[in-house]
Structures are given as C-alpha cells and as structure tokens.
N, CA, C and O of each residue as an XYZ file, in Angstrom:
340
protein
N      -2.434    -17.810     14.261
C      -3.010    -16.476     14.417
C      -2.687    -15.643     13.177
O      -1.651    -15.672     12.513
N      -3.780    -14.895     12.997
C      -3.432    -14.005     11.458
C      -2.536    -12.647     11.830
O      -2.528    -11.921     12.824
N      -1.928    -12.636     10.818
C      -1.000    -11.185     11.269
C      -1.836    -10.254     10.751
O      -2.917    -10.557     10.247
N      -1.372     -8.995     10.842
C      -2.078     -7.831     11.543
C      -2.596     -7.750      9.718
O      -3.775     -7.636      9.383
N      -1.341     -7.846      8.656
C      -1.802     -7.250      7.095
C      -3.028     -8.349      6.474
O      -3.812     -7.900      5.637
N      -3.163     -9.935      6.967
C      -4.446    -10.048      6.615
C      -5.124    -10.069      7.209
O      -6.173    -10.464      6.700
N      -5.221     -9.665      8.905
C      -6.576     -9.324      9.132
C      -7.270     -7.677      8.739
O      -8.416     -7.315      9.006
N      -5.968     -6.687      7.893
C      -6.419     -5.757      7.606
C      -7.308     -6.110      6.242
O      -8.406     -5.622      5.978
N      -6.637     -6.989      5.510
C      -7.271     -7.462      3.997
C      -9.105     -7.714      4.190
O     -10.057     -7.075      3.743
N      -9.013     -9.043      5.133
C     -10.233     -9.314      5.561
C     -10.951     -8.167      6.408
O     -12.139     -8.485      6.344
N     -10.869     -7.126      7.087
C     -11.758     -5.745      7.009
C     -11.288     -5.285      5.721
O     -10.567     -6.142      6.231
N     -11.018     -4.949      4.865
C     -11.190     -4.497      3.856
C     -11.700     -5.379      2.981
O     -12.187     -4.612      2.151
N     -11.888     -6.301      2.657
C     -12.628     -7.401      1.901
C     -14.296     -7.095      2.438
O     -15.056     -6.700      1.554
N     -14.873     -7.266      3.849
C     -15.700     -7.340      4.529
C     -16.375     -5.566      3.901
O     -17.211     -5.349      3.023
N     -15.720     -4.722      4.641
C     -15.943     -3.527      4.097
C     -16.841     -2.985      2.394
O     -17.732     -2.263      1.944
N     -15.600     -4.149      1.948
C     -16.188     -3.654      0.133
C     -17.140     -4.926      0.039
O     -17.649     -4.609     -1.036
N     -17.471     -5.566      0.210
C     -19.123     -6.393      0.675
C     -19.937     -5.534      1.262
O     -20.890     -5.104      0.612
N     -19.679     -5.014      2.920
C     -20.987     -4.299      3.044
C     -20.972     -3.214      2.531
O     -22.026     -2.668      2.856
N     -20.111     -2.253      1.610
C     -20.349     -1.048      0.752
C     -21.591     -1.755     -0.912
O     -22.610     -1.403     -1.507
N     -20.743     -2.684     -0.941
C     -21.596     -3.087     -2.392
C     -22.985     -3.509     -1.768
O     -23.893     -2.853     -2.279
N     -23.533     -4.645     -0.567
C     -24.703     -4.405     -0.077
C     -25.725     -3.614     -0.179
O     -26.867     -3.712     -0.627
N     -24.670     -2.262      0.666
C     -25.655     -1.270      0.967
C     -25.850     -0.625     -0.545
O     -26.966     -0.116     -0.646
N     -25.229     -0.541     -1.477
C     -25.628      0.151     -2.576
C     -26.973     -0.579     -3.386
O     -27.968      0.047     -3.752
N     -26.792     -1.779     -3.538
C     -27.713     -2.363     -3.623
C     -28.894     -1.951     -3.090
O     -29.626     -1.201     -3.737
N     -29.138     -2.274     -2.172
C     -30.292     -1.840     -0.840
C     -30.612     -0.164     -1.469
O     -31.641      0.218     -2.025
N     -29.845      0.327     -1.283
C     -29.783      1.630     -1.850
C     -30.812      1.967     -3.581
O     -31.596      2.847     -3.935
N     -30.305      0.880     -4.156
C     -30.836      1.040     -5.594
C     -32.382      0.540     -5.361
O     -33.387      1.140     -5.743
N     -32.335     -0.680     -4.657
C     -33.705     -1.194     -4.411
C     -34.775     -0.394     -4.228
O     -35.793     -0.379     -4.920
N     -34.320      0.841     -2.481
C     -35.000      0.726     -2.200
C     -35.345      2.649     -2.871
O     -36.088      3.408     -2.248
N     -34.779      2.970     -3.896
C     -34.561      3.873     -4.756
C     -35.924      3.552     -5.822
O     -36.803      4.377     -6.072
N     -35.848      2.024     -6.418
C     -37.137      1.665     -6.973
C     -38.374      1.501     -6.537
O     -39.470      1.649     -7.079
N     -37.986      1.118     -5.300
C     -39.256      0.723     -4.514
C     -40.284      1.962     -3.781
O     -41.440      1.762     -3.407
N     -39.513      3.312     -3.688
C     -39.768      4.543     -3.633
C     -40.598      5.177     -4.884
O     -41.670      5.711     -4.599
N     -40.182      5.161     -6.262
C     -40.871      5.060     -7.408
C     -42.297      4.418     -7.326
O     -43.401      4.962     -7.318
N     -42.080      3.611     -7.289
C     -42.994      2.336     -7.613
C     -44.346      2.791     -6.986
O     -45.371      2.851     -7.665
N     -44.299      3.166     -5.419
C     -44.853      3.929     -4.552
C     -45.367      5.192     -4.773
O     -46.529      5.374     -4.411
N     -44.679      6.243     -5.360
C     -45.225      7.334     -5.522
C     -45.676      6.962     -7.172
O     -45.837      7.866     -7.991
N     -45.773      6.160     -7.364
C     -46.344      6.155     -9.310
C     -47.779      5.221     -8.367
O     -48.970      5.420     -8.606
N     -47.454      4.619     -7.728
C     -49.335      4.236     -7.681
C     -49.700      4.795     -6.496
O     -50.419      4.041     -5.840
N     -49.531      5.552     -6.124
C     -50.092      6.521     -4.879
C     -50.943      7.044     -6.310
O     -52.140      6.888     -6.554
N     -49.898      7.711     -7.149
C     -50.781      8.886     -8.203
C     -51.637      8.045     -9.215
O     -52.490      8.634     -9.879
N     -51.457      6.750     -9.355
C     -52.188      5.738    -10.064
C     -53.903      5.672     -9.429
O     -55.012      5.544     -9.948
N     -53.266      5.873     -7.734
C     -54.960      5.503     -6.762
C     -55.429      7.199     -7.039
O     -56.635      7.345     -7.235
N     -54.684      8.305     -7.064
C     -54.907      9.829     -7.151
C     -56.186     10.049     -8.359
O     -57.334     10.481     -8.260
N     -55.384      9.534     -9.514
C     -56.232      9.225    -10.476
C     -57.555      8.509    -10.313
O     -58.441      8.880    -11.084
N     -57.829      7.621     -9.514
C     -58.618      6.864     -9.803
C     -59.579      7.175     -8.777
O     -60.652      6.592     -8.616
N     -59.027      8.339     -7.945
C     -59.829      9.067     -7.001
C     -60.476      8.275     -6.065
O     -61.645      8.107     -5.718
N     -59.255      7.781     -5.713
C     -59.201      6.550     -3.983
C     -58.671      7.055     -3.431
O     -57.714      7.407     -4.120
N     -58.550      7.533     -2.207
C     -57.106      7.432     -1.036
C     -56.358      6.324     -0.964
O     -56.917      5.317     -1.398
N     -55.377      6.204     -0.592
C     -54.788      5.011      0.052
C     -55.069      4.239      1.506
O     -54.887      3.037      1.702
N     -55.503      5.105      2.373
C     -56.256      4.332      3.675
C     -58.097      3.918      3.450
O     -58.820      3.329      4.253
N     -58.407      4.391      2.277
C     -59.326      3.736      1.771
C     -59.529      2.520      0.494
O     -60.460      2.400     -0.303
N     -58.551      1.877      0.619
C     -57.804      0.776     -0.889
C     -58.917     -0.487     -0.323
O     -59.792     -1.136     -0.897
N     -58.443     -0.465      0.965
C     -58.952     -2.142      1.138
C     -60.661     -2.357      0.717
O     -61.078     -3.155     -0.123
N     -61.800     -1.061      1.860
C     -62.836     -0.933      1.652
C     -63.326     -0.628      0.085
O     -64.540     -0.668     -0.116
N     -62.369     -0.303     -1.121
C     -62.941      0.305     -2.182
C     -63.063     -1.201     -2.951
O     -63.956     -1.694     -3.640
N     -61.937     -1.623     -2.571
C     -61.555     -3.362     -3.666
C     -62.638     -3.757     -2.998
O     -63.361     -4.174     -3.902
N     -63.495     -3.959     -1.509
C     -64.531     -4.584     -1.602
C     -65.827     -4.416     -1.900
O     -66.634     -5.313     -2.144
N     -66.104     -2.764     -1.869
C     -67.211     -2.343     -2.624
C     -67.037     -2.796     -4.202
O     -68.135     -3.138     -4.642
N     -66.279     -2.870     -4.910
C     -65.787     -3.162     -6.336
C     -66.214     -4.974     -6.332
O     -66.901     -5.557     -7.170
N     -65.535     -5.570     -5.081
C     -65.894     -7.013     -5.588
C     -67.136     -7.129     -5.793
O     -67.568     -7.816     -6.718
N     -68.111     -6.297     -4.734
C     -69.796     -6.531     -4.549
C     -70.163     -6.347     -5.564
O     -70.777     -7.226     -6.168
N     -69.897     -5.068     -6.134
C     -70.496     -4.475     -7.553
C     -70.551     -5.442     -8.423
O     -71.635     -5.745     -8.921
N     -69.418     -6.080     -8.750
C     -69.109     -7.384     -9.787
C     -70.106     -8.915     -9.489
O     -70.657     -9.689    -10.271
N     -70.020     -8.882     -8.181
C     -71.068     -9.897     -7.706
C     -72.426     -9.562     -8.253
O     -73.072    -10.505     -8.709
N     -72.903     -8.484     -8.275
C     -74.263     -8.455     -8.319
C     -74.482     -8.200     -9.717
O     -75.510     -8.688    -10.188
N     -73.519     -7.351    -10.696
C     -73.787     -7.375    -11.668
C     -73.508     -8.918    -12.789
O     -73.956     -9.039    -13.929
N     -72.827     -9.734    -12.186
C     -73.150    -11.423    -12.151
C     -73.797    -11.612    -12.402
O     -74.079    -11.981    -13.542
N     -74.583    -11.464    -11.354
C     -76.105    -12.162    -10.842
C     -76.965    -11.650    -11.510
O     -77.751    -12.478    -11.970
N     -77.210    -10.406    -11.826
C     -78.089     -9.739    -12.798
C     -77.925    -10.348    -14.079
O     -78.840    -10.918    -14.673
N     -76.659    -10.218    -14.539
C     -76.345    -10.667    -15.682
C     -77.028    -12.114    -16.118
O     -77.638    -12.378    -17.153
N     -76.795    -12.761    -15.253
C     -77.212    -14.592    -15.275
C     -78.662    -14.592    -15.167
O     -79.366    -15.489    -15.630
N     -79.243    -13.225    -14.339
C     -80.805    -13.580    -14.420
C     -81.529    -12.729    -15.700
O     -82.756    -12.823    -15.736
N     -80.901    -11.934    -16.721
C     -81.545    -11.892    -17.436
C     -80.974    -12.876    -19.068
O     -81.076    -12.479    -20.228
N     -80.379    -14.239    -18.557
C     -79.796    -15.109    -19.877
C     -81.534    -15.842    -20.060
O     -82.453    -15.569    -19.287
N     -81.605    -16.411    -20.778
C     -83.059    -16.970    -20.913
C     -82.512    -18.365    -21.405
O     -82.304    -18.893    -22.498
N     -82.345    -18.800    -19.725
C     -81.315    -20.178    -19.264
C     -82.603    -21.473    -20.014
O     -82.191    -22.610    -20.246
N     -83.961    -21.139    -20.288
C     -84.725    -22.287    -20.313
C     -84.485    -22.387    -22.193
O     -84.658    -23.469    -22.755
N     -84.158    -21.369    -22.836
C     -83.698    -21.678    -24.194
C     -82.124    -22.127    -24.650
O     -81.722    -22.848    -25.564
N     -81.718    -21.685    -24.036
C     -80.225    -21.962    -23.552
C     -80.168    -23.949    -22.985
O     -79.519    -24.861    -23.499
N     -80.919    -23.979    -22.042
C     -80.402    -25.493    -21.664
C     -81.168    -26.302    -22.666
O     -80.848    -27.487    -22.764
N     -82.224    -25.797    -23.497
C     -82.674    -26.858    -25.111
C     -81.935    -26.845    -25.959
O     -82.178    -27.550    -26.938
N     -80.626    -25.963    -25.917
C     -80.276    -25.777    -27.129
C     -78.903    -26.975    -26.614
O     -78.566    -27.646    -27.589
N     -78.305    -27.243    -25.649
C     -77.244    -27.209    -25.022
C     -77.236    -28.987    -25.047
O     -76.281    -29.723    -25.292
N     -78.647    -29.353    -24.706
C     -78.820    -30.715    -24.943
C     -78.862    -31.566    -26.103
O     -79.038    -32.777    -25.975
C-alpha cells in the first residue's frame, strides 16, 4: 500500500498533467476561435452568410459546369482532332 507522501506526489504529478492539458486545449481552442472569426469575415467579404456556405459552393459548382460545357462547345473540336492525328 502507498503511504500517504506518494500518493500525495501522484495527485500532484496527475494534477500538473491535467493543468498542462487543459492549457493546451486552452491554446488550441484560442486558435481555433481565430481561425473562425477570420473566415466568418473571409465569407463577410465575399458576401455569403455562413448558413448559406453549402447552397453557394453548389450554385458555384453549376456555374463552373456550364461554363465547361460552353467552353468545350465553342473549341472547333473537328480542326482540333485533324490536327491531333
């Protein structure tokens, strides 16, 4: 059985672990707070909301789709595949 001075060591060992933990956690979540309010004002700028992110990235993918497709239909693919052969 441990006597009473190292089971005081081991809470104090334990202690300065979960103090250094939580500081950690602390710093993290100190960045991760940043990080957040810099692209909140990143979407501010770009004149999105944030409960509108998901619907905007997919109006944006469409846009890109079609301007694709436009793109590819005005290549003049029948001079293009003579030249290619």
């Amino acid at each position: 059985m441990m006597n009473y001075e190292e089971e005081l060591k081991k809470l104090k060992s334990d202690i300065d672990k979960a103090n250094s933990l939580k500081n950690v956690a602390a710093a993290n979540l100190k960045v991760l707070e940043e990080q957040e309010a810099q692209l909140l004002e990143d979407l501010k700028q770009l004149g999105v909301e944030p409960e509108n992110l998901d619907s905007t990235i997919e109006k944006l993918k469409n846009e890109i789709e079609e301007m694709l497709k436009e793109a590819n239909s005005l290549m003049p693919r029948d001079i293009l595949d003579r030249v290619n052969k």
